[in-house]
N, C-alpha and C positions, 0 to 999 in steps of 0.2 A: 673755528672760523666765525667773525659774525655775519651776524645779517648783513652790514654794509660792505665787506668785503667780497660777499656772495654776489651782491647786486655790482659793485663796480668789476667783477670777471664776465655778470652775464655782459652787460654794458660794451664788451670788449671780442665777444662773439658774434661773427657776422649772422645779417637776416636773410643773405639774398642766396640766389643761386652763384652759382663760379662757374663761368662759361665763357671764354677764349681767352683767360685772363683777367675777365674782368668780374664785378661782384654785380647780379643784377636782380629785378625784380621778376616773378615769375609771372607769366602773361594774364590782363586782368589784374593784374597787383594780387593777385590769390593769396592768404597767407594760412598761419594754423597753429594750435598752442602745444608747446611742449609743458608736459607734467613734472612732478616731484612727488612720484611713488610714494613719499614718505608722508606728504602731510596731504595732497592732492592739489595743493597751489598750482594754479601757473605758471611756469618762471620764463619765458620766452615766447615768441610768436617769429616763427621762419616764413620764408618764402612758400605754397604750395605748388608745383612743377603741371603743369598739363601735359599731354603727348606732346605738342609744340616745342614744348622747353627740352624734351629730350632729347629730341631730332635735334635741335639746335646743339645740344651739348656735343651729342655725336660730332655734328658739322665740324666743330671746333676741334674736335681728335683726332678726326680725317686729315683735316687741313695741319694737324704740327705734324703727324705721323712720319713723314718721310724727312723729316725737318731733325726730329727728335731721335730716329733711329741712324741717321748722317751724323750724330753729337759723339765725340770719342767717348770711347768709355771711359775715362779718365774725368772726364768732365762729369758725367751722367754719376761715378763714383763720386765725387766731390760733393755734388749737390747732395744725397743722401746720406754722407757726413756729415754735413751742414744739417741738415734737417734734426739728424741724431741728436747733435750738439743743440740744438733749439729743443727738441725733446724735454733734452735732462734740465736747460735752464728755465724752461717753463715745466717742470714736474709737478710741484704744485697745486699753481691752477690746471692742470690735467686729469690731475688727482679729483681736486674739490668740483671739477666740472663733470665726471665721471659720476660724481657720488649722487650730486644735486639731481641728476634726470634718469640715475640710475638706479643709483639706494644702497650702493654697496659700500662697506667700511671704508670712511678713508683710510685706511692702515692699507685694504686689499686692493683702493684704488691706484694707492703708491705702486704696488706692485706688479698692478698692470701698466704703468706707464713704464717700468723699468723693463718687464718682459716685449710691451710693444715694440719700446725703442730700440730692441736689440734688433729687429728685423731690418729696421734700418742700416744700422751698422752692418751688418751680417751681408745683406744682399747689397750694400756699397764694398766690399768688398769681394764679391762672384763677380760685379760688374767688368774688372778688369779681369777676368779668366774663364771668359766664355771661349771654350776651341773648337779646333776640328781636328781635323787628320788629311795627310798627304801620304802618298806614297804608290806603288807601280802593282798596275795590277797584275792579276797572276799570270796572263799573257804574254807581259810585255807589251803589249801594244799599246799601250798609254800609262795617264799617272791621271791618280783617283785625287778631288781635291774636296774633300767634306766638312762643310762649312754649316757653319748655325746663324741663322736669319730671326728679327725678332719676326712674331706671330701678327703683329697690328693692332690695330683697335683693337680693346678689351674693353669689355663692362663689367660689374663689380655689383653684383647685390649683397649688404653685408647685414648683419644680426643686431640684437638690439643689447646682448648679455656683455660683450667685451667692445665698448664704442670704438677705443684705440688701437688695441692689438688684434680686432679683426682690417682693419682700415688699412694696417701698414703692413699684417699680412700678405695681403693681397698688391697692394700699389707698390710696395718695395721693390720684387722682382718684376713686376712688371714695366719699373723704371729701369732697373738696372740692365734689362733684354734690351729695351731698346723700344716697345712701345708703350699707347699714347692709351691714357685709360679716361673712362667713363664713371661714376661711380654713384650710388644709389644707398642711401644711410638709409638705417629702420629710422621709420616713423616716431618712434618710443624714442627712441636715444639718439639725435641729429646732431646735439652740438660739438660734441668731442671733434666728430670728423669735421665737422665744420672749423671749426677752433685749429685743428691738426692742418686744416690744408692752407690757413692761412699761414702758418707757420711754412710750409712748401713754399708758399709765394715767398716771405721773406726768403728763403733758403737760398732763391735765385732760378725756379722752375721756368722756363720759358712759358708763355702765353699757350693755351690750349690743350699741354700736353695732361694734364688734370683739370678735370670735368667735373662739378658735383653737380645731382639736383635734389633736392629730398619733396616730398611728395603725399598723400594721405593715397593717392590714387593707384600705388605700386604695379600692378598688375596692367593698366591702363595705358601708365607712360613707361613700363616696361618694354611692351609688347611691341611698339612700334622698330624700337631700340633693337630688340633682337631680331625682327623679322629684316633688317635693314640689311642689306648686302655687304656693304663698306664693313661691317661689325667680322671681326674675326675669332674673338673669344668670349665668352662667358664664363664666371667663377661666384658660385653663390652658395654662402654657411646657411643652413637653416633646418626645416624639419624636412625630412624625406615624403612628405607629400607633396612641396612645393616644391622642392627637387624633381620628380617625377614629372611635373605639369613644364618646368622648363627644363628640359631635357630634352621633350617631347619638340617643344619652339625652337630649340639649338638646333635638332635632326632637319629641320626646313631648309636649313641652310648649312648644313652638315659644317656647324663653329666648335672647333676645340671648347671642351666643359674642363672643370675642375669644380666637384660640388663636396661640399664636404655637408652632409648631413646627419642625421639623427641617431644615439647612442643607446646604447640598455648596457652601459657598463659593469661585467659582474666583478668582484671584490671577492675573491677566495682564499679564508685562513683553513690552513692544516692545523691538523692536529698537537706540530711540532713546531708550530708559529711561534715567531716574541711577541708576545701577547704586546708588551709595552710598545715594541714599533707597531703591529697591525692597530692598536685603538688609536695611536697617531698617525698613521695613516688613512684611518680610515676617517678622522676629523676632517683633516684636509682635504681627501677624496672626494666625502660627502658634503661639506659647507662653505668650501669655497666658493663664493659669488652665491651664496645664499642658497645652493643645489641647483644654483641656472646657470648648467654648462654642461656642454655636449659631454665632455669628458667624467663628469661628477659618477662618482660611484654609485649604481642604479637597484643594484639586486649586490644583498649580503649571503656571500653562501661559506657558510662555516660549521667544520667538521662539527657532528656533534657533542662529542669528548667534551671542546672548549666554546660552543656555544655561549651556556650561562655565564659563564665568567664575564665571554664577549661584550655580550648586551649588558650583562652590568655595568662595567665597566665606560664602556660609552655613554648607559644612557646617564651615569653620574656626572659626567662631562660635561654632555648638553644639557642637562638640568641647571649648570652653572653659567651657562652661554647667555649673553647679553642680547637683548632686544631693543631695537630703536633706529632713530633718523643717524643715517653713518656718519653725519659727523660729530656725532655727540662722542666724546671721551670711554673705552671701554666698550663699546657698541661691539659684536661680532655677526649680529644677526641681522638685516635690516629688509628693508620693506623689499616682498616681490614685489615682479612689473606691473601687474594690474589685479585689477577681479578678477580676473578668469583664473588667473596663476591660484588664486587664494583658494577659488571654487574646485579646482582641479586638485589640487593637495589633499582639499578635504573629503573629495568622492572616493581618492584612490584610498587613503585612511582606515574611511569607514568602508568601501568595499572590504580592506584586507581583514578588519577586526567581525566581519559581519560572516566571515569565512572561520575563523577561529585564532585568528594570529592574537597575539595578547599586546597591549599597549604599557609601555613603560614609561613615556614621559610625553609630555605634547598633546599636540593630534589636534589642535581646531584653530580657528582664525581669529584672530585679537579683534577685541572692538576698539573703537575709536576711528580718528581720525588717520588715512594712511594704508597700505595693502600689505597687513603683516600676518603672518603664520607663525604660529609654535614649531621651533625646533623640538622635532620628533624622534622617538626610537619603537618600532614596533618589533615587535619577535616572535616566531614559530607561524612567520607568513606559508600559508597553505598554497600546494601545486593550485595552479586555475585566477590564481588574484587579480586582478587586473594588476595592479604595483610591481608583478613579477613582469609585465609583458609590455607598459605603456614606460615611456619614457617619462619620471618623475616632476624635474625642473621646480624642485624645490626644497624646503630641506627639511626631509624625511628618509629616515634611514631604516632600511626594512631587511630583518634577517631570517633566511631559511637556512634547513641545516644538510648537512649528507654525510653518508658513511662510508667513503672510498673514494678513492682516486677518478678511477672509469666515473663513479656517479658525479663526481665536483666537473669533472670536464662535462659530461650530457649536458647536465643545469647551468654551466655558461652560457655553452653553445647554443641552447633553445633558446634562438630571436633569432629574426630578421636582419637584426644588428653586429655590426664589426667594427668599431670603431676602437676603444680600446678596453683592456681588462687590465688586475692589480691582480695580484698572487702574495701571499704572503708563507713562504718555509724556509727551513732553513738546511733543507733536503736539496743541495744543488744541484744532485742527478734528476729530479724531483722538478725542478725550477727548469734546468734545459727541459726536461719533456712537455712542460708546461709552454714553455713558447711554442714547440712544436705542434701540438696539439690546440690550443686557443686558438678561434676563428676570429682574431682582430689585427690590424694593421699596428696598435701598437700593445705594449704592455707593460704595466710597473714590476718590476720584483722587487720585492721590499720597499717598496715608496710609493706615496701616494698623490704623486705630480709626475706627469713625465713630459709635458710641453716644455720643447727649447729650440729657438730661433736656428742651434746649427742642426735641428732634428727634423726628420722629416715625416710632418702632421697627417695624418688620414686614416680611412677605415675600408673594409672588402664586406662585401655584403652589401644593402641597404644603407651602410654608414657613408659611401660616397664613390666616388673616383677622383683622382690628383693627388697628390702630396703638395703640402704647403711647408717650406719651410725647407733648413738643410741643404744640399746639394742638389736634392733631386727637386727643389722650390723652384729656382729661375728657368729648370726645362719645359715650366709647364709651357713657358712664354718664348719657347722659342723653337723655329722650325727649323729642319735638317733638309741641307740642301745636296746633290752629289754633282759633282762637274769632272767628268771625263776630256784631260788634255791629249790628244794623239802624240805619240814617242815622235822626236824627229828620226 
């Protein structure tokens, strides 16, 4: 793409907030600059949100709420059809706007736009098949009528790694329920959802029922938000420390959560592994979005036997992996989100080498212009590393080894974490006991992706509460009601 194409997309992204329909300034004209991770440029200046601006966005949810949940579902289906279909025709620019403030390949930016948009479609289609149940209770003495209510106002704090496909995660089924959202983009990565929700307004979203405000102050114009009565949900992607802090704000007001927090995904080849799918897998696992994802493979734990081979084998891989600004031609690697992401890859690094793990390719931070790290492969990481126990969120790929079944399950299991695990055998009795046994909400066998819009995303543990996504996605948003008719 060039330059002038980049400049007339940003040109075409709104600055303001989105509050009852309309596009506005945030009070005081507050504004604030979005980056481009890759070279440190500025490429835009949005709205900054006060507590004011929130309450007001609230205001505006309030007020369609019973407006919006009155909309047939047939209608409420249409509109995120429509949206879908705006999706795919503007991929593109979703793509290049994804990469610009995010840093991620355009190739993986494609691919998030094609997995975001599935949510759309997916939960425009639950819209028309939310039920209940009728029928005579055990007594006789009446007939049971059980019905599903949407939940109301929701708020939405979303992440800064997938702009789009965390955005439609969340807004999707909460269109499709029936209520009216709120919603709060990272700081780091504003414009996509900014960009996405104009595309909602084209769709034909009535006035109010989507809310944006983005903000530098999160915590600040959060808080009023959640403490607010009117607010009936919260749903927030992120690390499980901020998780914990509002959890703590939801319980004041005892509001339905849905949090999907932080991962220590382990990555398990047997001995009797296809080597060839486990080192593609474990590509994938590990570098997609550059190792900044909840899901990203965290901890390699591979039988001893076929260790070496392992780490060879990868790290000749990412020795071949491309470094640079994602939109350049060839690129696989591109710039994490900031300094801290760069300073953080390289602490956990040299902790593990400083322990005895040996380094096969990588391991330090590029100079220049831009927040890039070498794609890494460390091996024979030692019990106690920090790399074994902290959440990565880069890409560094670190392998320990083990000698049996019972030992690969222990060294999952040790975290706090459950979000998801990859297994790699070709021992299917081997494979069932391994779902059995992993302590995560989900898990790959034999593949190294398992996110999909009709799947239902989450993690047990510290990794979160809710499911996102799938069948069991629209129930976050919607409450059960029971109504007892008397027999005539």
């Amino acid at each position: 793409m060039s330059a002038q194409s980049e400049a007339a997309l940003l040109e075409q992204v709104p600055t303001g907030l989105f509050i009852g329909g309309e596009w506005v300034d945030a009070e005081g004209g507050r504004t604030f600059p979005v980056y481009d991770p890759a070279t440190g440029d500025v490429i835009h200046r949005i709205a900054d949100a006060t507590p004011a601006d929130g309450i007001r966005a609230l205001d505006a949810a309030v007020a369609a709420q019973a407006g919006w949940a009155a909309t047939p579902p047939r209608t409420r289906s249409d509109i995120l059809r429509r949206a879908f279909d705006l999706v795919q025709a503007r991929k593109e620019d979703l793509a290049l706007l994804m990469t610009l403030e995010m840093g991620k390949p355009l190739s993986e930016a494609r691919g998030e736009v094609a997995y975001g948009g599935e949510f759309l479609r997916w939960f425009s289609e639950e819209a028309v098949r939310i039920a209940g149940r009728y029928g005579l209770n055990p007594e006789g003495t009446g007939r049971m009528v059980v019905s599903q209510r949407p939940v109301g106002p929701s708020f939405f704090i979303t992440p800064w790694n997938f702009p789009l496909a965390m955005a439609t995660r969340k807004i999707a089924p909460a269109l499709a329920a029936g209520c009216t959202v709120v919603i709060k983009p990272p700081e780091l990565t504003p414009l996509t959802t900014l960009f996405f929700v104009k595309l909602l307004e084209e769709a034909g979203l009535p006035k109010g029922v989507v809310n944006v405000f983005t903000t530098t102050t999160s915590s600040a114009v959060s808080a009023p938000v959640i403490a607010d009565p009117r607010l009936r949900k919260l749903s927030f992607t992120g690390s499980t420390e901020v998780g914990r802090r509002l959890i703590a704000q939801a319980a004041q007001g005892v509001l339905r959560v849905s949090m999907e927090l932080g991962g220590n995904a382990p990555f398990v080849v047997f001995e009797d592994a296809d080597l060839d799918k486990a080192v593609e897998g474990a590509m994938i696992a590990k570098f997609r979005n550059i190792g900044q994802a909840c899901t990203a493979a965290n901890r390699f734990i591979v039988h001893e036997s076929v260790a070496e081979e392992f780490a060879d084998r990868v790290a000749a891989k990412v020795k071949e992996m491309k470094v640079g600004r994602g939109t350049e031609d060839g690129v696989t690697i591109g710039p994490l989100i900031d300094g801290n992401a760069v300073a953080k890859s390289a602490e956990l690094v040299e902790d593990a080498v400083s322990r005895g793990a040996r380094l096969l390719t990588g391991g330090s931070a590029i100079e220049g212009a831009g927040t890039f790290f070498e794609p890494t492969v460390v091996t024979e990481v030692q019990a106690g590393s920090d790399i074994l126990r902290e959440e990565i969120f880069g890409p560094v790929l670190a392998i320990a080894t083990f000698a049996d079944e019972d030992e690969a399950v222990r060294l999952a299991n040790d975290t706090e974490y459950g979000l998801v695990s990859y297994v790699f055998t070709q021992d299917l009795a081997r494979g069932h006991r391994m779902i059995d046994r992993l302590e995560t909400g989900m898990m790959g066998l034999n593949v190294g992706v398992v996110s999909n819009a009709a799947a239902p995303f989450g993690g047990v543990k510290q990794s979160g509460v809710g499911r996102e996504g799938g069948l069991e996605g629209i129930h976050e948003y919607l409450s059960t009601k029971y109504t007892l008719i008397p027999a005539e």
